[in-house]
N, C-alpha and C positions, 0 to 999 in steps of 0.2 A: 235169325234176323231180328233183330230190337224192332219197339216202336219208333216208327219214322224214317226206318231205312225202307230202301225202293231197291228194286229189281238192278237198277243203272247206276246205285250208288258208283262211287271211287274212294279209294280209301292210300292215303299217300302214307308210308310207313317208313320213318326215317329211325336208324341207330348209329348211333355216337359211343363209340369207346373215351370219355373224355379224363384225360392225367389231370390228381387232384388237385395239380394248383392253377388248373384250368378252369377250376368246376363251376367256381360261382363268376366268372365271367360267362361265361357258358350259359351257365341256367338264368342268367339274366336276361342275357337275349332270347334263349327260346320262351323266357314267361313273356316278353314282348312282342314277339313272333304271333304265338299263340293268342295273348290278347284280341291284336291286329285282324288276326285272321275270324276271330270267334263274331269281330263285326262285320265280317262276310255273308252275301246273301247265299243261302245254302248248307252253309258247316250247319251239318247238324250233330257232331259231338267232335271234339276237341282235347286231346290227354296230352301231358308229358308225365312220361314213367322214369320211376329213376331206380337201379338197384346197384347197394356195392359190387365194386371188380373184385378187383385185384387191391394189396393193400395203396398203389399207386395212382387205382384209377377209379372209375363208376362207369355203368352202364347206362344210358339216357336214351328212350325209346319215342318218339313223339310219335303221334297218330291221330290224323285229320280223318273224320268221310264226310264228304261232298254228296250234295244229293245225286249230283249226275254229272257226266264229264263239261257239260257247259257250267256249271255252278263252279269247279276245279280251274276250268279254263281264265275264266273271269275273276277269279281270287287270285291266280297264278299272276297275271297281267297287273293286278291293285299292289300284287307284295311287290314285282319286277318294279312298276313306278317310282312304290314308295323307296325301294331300296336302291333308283337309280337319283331321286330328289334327298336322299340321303349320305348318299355315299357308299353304303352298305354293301359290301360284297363276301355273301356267306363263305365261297371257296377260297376268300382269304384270310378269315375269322377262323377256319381246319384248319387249314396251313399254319395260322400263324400261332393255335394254341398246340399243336401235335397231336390234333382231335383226327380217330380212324372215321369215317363217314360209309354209310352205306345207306342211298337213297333208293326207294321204290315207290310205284305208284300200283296197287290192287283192284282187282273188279271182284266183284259175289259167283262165285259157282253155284251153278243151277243146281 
């Protein structure tokens, strides 16, 4: 466990198989995303990873941890707002670049 992680952290761990001529629409939203989130009270570390696929595609890994599932809860509800006062709806931004998604959310083993 790093400094500043707590026993109740949550750590939400999302990966995207994203096709290349998706990539930089992609990664522009997740550096925004990320941004967004990093001014949440709580995030205490904030990654997007990125490694070549396939010659087609990239691998893109984001990874939030939240101090605790209220700090998660409360950012969760701040990005929902902002992305319902924006328009934004992430499950059509997959859909509509032929991005594979696999969202989770983790706790720390004792």
């Amino acid at each position: 466990m790093h400094a500043g992680s707590v026993g109740n952290a949550v750590f939400k761990v999302d990966r995207f198989v994203v096709p290349a001529v998706a990539r930089e629409e992609f990664l522009e939203r997740a550096r925004a995303i990320r941004d967004f989130l990093d001014t949440q009270e709580g995030c205490l570390k904030n990654v997007v990873l990125e490694q070549a696929g396939e010659a087609d595609s990239s691998n893109v890994i984001t990874i939030v941890e939240w101090r605790d599932a209220e700090a998660f809860a409360k950012a969760r509800a701040a990005a929902a707002a902002r992305y319902a006062a924006t328009g934004f709806k992430p499950e059509e931004l997959i859909a509509r670049l032929g991005i594979k998604a696999e969202i989770a959310n983790y706790g720390l083993v004792a």
